[in-house]
C-alpha positions, 0 to 999 in steps of 0.5 A, spaced: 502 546 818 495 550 821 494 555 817 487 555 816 486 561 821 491 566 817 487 564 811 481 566 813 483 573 816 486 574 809 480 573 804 475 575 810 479 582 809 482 582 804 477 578 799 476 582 794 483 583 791 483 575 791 477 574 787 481 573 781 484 567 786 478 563 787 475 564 780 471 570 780 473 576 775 468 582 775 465 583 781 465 586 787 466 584 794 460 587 798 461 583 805 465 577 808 463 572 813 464 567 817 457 564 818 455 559 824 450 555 821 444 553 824 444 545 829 447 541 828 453 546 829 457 548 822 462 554 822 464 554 815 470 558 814 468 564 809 463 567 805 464 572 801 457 576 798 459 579 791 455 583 786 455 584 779 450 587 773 445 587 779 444 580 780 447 577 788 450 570 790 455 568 794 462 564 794 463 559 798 470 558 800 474 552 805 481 553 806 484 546 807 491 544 809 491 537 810 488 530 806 481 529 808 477 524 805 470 526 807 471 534 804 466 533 798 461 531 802 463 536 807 462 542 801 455 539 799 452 539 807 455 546 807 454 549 801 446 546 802 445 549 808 448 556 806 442 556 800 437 555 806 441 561 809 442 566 804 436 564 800 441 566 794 446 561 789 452 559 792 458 558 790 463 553 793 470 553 793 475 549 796 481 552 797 488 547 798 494 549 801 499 544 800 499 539 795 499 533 801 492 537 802 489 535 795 492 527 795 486 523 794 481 529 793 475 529 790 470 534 786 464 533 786 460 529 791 456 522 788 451 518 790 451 511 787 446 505 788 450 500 786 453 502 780 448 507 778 450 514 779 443 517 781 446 525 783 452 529 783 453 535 786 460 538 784 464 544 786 471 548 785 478 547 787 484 552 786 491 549 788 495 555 791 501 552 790 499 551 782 499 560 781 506 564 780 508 567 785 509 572 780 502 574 779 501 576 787 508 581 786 505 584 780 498 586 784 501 590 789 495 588 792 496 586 800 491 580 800 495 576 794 502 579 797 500 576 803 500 569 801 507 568 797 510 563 801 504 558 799 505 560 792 509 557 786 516 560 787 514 562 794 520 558 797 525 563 794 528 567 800 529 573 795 521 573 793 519 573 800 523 579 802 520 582 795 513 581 798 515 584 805 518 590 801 512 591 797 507 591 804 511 595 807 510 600 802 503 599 803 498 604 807 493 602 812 492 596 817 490 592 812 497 592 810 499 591 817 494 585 817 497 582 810 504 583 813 501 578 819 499 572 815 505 573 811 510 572 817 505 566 819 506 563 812 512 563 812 514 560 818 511 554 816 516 554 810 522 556 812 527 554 818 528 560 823 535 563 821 532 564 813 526 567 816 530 571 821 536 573 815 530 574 810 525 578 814 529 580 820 529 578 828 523 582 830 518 580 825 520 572 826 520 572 833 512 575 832 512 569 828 514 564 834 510 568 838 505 567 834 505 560 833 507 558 840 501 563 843 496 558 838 499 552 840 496 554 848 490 557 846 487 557 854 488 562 858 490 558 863 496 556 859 498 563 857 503 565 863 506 558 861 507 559 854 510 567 855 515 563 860 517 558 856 517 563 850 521 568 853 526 563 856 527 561 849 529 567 846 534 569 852 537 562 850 537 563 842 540 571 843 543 571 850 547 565 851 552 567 855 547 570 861 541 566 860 543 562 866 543 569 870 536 571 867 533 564 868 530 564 874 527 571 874 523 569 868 521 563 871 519 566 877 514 572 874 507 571 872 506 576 869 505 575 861 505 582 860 512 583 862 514 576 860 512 578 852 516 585 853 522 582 855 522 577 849 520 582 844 526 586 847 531 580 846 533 580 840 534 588 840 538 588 845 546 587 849 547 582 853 549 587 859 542 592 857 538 585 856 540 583 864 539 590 866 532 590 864 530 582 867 534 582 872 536 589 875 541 588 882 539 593 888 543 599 885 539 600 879 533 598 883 535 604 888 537 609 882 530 607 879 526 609 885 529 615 886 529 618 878 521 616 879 522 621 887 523 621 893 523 614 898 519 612 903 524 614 908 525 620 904 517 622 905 516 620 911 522 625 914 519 632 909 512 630 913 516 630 920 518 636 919 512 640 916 508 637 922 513 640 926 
């Protein structure tokens, strides 16, 4: 599962309210970044600038959704050139996702000559899996109720619904934003019609979007993965007309319209859904004439004015 984007979102929005999460307590957030370090290139995933009793320092954090055994070394190279970078202590942390994340997963990056160990540069992991869900609930903070589905207790349908109630509850477009990482958490842990029964038919086909739209990523890839998508739900929510609408989402390049005809899928009937991709002539006439007159029309009223 790719969550790493998601994830950086969240801390890099909503750090301060996940201090708690990555082992800062009484401090303060005062910037976030996702610094692109000087050649060789490194973009590391997130540095979060903290502040307390008047002293600076920064953490560190590596979001890890899958075994690499190369992570200590990695952590020890980043957090190296992000003290040339800052000129201030940093902290690391590796952040796994997933328990297969953390299979074989060191803490701390060694040296040895022979059997002589001669440095040891350690670092910090949190396991999201290890915290209660419970404790994301009781926050009422977007950023931890926006990382539920990776939590302890996460895989309960009724504590997903419960951490969308709470974010819809909330103000702001930080809320929006949390709400957004909490739908792609959630596809990766839960099949389409426990997602669709649990968070409702718009919100999981945001998701599937989500996740197709990733998945192409050029441009050039953008009017086929609209295509397949829109097809896709045409099939899952209008079965009985797909074979009518089909060649009509085939044919259009435009991926605008294709991404409103699936955002429409799920909200409407198979009459509405047939006349909104695939309107015949008289619903093509009706159109035109509430939008005014024809050509014929203009043409006639210029005539007779020039008369």
């Amino acid at each position: 599962m790719d969550t790493d984007r998601s994830i950086k979102v969240i801390f890099l929005r909503q750090g301060e309210s996940l201090l708690p999460y990555v082992g800062e307590v009484e401090a303060r957030v005062t910037g976030a970044d996702s610094p692109e370090l000087p050649v060789p290139r490194r973009v590391v995933d997130c540095v979060l600038r903290l502040e307390r009793d008047g002293f600076v320092w920064y953490r560190h954090l590596e979001f890890q959704s899958s075994p690499d055994p190369d992570m200590s070394r990695r952590c020890f190279e980043y957090n190296t050139r992000l003290l040339l970078h800052y000129r201030a202590p940093v902290l690391t942390t590796v952040v796994y996702l997933l328990p297969e994340a953390a299979r074989g997963a060191q803490e701390a990056f060694r040296v040895y000559l022979g059997d002589r160990l001669v440095n040891e540069w350690r670092f910090d992991t949190v396991r999201l899996w290890e915290i209660d869900a419970a404790t994301a609930l009781e926050s009422g903070q977007a950023g931890p109720l926006a990382l539920v589905p990776l939590l302890r207790g996460g895989g309960d349908p009724a504590v997903l619904a419960e951490a969308a109630r709470r974010l819809d509850a909330l103000p702001g477009p930080g809320a929006a934003d949390a709400m957004s990482v909490l739908v792609d958490l959630a596809s990766g842990r839960y099949d389409w019609s426990t997602l669709m029964g649990v968070l409702g038919k718009e919100r999981a086909m945001e998701s599937y979007l989500w996740q197709e739209g990733r998945k192409e990523g050029e441009a050039a890839g953008q009017i086929d993965a609209a295509r397949r998508i829109c097809l896709d739900l045409a099939r899952e929510f209008h079965p009985s007309v797909a074979s009518r609408v089909a060649p009509v989402i085939q044919g259009c390049r435009r991926p605008v319209v294709l991404r409103r005809w699936a955002l429409q899928c799920a909200k409407l009937s198979d009459a509405a859904f047939v006349r909104l991709v695939a309107p015949g002539p008289a619903s093509r006439r009706s159109r035109s004439r509430v939008g005014g007159p024809s050509r014929t029309s203009r043409r006639a009223a210029s005539t007779r004015k020039a008369r």
